[in-house]
C-alpha positions in Angstrom: 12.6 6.6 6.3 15.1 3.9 7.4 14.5 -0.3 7.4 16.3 -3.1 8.6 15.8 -6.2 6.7 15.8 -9.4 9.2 16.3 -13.0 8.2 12.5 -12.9 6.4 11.2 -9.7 6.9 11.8 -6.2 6.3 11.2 -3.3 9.6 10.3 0.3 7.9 10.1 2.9 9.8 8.9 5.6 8.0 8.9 9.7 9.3 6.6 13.2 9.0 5.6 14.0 5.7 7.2 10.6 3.9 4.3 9.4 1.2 4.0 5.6 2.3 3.6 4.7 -1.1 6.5 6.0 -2.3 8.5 4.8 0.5 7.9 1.2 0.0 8.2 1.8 -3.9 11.9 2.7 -2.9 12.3 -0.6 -0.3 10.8 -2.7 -2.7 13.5 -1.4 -5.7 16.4 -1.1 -3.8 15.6 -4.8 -2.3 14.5 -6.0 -5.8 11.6 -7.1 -4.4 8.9 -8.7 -6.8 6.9 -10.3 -4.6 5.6 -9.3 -1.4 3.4 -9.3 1.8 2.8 -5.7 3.7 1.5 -4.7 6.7 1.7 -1.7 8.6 0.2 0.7 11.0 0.3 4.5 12.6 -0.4 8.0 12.1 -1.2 9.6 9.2 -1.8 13.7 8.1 -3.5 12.8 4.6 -4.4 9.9 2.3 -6.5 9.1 -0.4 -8.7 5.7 -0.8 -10.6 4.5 -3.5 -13.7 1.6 -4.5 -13.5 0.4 -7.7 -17.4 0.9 -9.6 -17.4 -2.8 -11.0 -20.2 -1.3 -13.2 -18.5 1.9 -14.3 -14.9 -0.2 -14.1 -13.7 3.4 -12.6 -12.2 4.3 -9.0 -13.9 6.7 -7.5 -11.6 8.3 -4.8 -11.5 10.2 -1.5 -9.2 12.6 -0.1 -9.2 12.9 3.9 -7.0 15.8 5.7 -7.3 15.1 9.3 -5.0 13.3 12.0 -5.8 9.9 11.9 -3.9 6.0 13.1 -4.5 3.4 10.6 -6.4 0.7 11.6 -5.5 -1.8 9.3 -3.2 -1.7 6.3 -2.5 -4.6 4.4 -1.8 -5.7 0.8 0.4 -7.3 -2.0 3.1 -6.1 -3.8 3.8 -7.1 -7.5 5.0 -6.9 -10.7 3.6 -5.2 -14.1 5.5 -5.4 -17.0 8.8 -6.5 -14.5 7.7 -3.0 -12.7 6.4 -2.1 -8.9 2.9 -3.0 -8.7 1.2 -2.2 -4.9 -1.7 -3.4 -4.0 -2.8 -2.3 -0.9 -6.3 -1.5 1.2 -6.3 0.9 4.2 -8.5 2.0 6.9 -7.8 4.6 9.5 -9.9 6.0 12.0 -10.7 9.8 13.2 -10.3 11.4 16.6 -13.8 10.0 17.1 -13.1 6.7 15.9 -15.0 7.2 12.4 -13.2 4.6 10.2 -12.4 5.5 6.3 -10.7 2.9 3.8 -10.4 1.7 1.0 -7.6 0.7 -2.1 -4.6 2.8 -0.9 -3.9 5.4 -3.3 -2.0 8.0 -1.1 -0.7 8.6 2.3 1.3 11.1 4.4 2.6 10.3 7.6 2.2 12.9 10.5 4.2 10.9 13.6 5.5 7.4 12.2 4.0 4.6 10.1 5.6 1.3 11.1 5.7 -1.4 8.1 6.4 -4.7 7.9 7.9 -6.2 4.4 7.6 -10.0 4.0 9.3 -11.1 0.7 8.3 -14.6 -0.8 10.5 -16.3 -3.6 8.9 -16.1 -7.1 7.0 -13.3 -9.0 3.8 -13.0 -10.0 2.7 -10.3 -12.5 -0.1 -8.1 -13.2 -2.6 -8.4 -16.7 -5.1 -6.0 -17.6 -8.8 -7.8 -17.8 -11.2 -6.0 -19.9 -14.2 -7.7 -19.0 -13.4 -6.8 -15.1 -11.5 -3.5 -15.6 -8.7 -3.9 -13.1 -5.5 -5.2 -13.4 -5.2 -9.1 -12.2 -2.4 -11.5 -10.7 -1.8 -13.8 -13.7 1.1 -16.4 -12.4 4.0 -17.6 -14.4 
């Protein structure tokens, strides 16, 4: 993996086998980012996506092991307890164009995933809600 970071963004270009999660965990840290926009696209080997059961308040997830180019991946980055928190959904399409998403639990890169880092000033942290199960933005 190697990033440039440009007046308001950050470039990532990330290589085979790097997990995408971990590799912005590492930008983000090194960057101190606590707040963050990310986008990013291109070709993956694996990755897990989940739904969150509202009723159940559990993630059911799926594993997927074929070649596939993401589609769309988008998301937040946060803070928990002054730590990392991603937030990020995904979709990525098959060699038949079947698309699979969902909230971005894993990810290998097979070719190159490009990603685009957009800092913002401030912080915003995540707080557990019982009564909807997930972990929310609460702002400071």
């Amino acid at each position: 993996m190697e990033y440039r970071v440009f007046n308001s963004a950050i470039v990532v270009r990330m290589d085979p086998d790097d997990e995408v999660m971990e590799q912005l965990r590492v930008v983000c840290e090194k960057e101190k980012i606590q707040l963050a926009e990310v986008n990013a696209l291109g070709a993956l080997k694996e990755f897990t996506v989940g739904l969150f059961n509202t009723q159940t308040k559990e993630y059911k997830s799926n594993t997927f092991t074929f070649p596939s180019e993401v589609t769309s991946l988008w998301g937040t980055v946060t803070t928990q307890d002054g730590a990392f928190y991603p937030h990020l959904h995904m979709s990525a399409a098959d060699e038949a164009g079947h698309e699979y998403g969902g909230h971005l639990q894993k990810a290998v890169v097979s070719a190159t995933v490009e990603m685009v880092i957009r800092p913002m000033a401030g912080r915003v942290e995540r707080e557990f809600s019982p009564s909807v199960g997930l972990n929310l933005m609460k702002f400071l």
